[in-house]
N, C-alpha and C positions, 0 to 999 in steps of 0.2 A: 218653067224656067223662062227669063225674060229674053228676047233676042239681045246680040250685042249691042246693035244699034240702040233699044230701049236702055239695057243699061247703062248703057253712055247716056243719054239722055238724062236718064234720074241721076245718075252720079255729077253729071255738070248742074242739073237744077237745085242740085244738094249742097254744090260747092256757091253754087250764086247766092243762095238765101243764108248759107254762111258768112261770104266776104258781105254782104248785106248787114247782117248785124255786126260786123266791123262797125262797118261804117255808122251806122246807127252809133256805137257805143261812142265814137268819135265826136258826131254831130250832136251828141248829148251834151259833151262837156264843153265843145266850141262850133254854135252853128255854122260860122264861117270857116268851118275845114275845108281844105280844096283836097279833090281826092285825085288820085291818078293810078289806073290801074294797068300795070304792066304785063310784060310775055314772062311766063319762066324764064329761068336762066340754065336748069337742070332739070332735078328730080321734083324742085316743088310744085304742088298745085296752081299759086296762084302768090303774084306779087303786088301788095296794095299802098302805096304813099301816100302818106300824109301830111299835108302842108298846114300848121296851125301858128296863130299869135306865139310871138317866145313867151309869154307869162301864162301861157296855155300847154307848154310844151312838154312840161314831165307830169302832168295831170292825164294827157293824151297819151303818152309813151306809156304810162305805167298801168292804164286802161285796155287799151287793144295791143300792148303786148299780153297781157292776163289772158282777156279771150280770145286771142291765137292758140294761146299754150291749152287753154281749154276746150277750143275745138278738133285741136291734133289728139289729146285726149279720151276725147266721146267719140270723133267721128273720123281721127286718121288724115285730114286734110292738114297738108303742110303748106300752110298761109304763111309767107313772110310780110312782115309790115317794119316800111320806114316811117319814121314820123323824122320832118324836119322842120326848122322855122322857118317861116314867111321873111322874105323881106321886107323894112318896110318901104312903104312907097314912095319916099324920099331918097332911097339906095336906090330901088329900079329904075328911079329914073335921072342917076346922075351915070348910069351904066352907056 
Protein backbone atom coordinates (compact mmCIF):
# COMPACT_ATOMS: atom_id res chain seq x y z
CA UNK A 1 0.00 0.00 0.00
CA UNK A 2 1.18 3.30 -1.11
CA UNK A 3 2.09 5.95 1.75
CA UNK A 4 -0.26 8.92 1.93
CA UNK A 5 2.32 11.26 0.87
CA UNK A 6 2.68 8.84 -2.56
CA UNK A 7 -0.89 8.83 -2.95
CA UNK A 8 -1.36 12.40 -2.94
CA UNK A 9 1.26 12.64 -5.20
CA UNK A 10 -0.29 10.18 -8.01
CA UNK A 11 -3.71 11.54 -7.22
CA UNK A 12 -2.50 15.36 -7.99
CA UNK A 13 -0.35 14.01 -11.09
CA UNK A 14 -3.69 12.32 -12.17
CA UNK A 15 -5.73 15.41 -11.78
CA UNK A 16 -2.73 17.46 -13.70
CA UNK A 17 -2.76 15.23 -16.78
CA UNK A 18 -6.58 15.45 -16.59
CA UNK A 19 -7.13 19.45 -16.50
CA UNK A 20 -4.14 18.88 -19.17
CA UNK A 21 -6.46 17.31 -21.69
CA UNK A 22 -8.85 20.13 -21.03
CA UNK A 23 -6.86 22.18 -22.10
CA UNK A 24 -5.70 20.37 -24.93
CA UNK A 25 -9.28 19.77 -26.10
CA UNK A 26 -9.71 23.77 -25.83
CA UNK A 27 -6.62 24.59 -27.74
CA UNK A 28 -7.73 22.19 -30.53
CA UNK A 29 -10.66 24.00 -31.44
CA UNK A 30 -9.04 27.65 -30.63
CA UNK A 31 -5.27 27.96 -30.39
CA UNK A 32 -5.44 31.13 -28.85
CA UNK A 33 -7.28 30.11 -25.64
CA UNK A 34 -6.00 31.80 -22.61
CA UNK A 35 -6.34 29.61 -19.70
CA UNK A 36 -6.45 30.42 -16.11
CA UNK A 37 -6.35 28.09 -13.47
CA UNK A 38 -7.96 28.80 -10.26
CA UNK A 39 -8.16 27.57 -6.14
CA UNK A 40 -11.19 25.56 -5.48
CA UNK A 41 -13.92 27.15 -4.06
CA UNK A 42 -15.22 23.81 -2.07
CA UNK A 43 -15.44 20.29 -2.65
CA UNK A 44 -14.00 20.50 -6.28
CA UNK A 45 -10.88 19.36 -7.52
CA UNK A 46 -9.91 21.81 -9.72
CA UNK A 47 -11.21 25.10 -11.40
CA UNK A 48 -10.02 25.78 -14.99
CA UNK A 49 -11.19 29.08 -17.33
CA UNK A 50 -11.32 29.61 -20.36
CA UNK A 51 -11.03 32.79 -22.37
CA UNK A 52 -11.88 32.09 -26.24
CA UNK A 53 -12.84 34.35 -29.46
CA UNK A 54 -16.99 34.91 -29.06
CA UNK A 55 -17.34 32.92 -32.55
CA UNK A 56 -15.22 30.27 -30.73
CA UNK A 57 -17.25 30.15 -27.69
CA UNK A 58 -20.15 27.36 -27.79
CA UNK A 59 -17.59 25.17 -29.93
CA UNK A 60 -15.31 25.59 -26.65
CA UNK A 61 -18.18 25.26 -24.03
CA UNK A 62 -19.74 22.35 -25.46
CA UNK A 63 -16.15 20.66 -25.88
CA UNK A 64 -14.58 20.78 -22.43
CA UNK A 65 -17.84 20.77 -20.81
CA UNK A 66 -18.14 17.08 -22.52
CA UNK A 67 -14.91 16.15 -21.18
CA UNK A 68 -15.31 17.51 -17.63
CA UNK A 69 -18.43 15.29 -17.44
CA UNK A 70 -16.34 12.45 -18.78
CA UNK A 71 -13.66 12.73 -16.65
CA UNK A 72 -15.85 12.91 -13.18
CA UNK A 73 -17.15 9.90 -14.97
CA UNK A 74 -14.02 7.50 -15.43
CA UNK A 75 -11.88 8.99 -12.93
CA UNK A 76 -14.18 10.93 -10.09
CA UNK A 77 -12.29 14.27 -10.52
CA UNK A 78 -14.63 17.20 -10.16
CA UNK A 79 -13.21 19.79 -12.66
CA UNK A 80 -15.37 22.88 -13.17
CA UNK A 81 -14.65 24.73 -16.33
CA UNK A 82 -15.75 28.40 -17.15
CA UNK A 83 -15.42 29.30 -20.66
CA UNK A 84 -15.99 33.12 -21.32
CA UNK A 85 -15.35 35.52 -24.16
CA UNK A 86 -12.39 37.57 -24.76
CA UNK A 87 -12.77 41.00 -25.06
CA UNK A 88 -11.98 42.54 -27.95
CA UNK A 89 -9.11 44.61 -28.06
CA UNK A 90 -10.72 47.61 -28.89
CA UNK A 91 -13.14 47.21 -25.42
CA UNK A 92 -9.81 46.72 -23.23
CA UNK A 93 -8.66 49.41 -24.30
CA UNK A 94 -11.17 51.95 -24.11
CA UNK A 95 -11.57 50.46 -20.35
Amino acid sequence: MLSKPSRRKRWQSMLNRRINELIEVAKHIEPETEIIIHEPFEDEDAVVEFLVPPEKFDDVYESVTHKSTQIWWEDGFDIVVWVHEKKPVEVKEAE
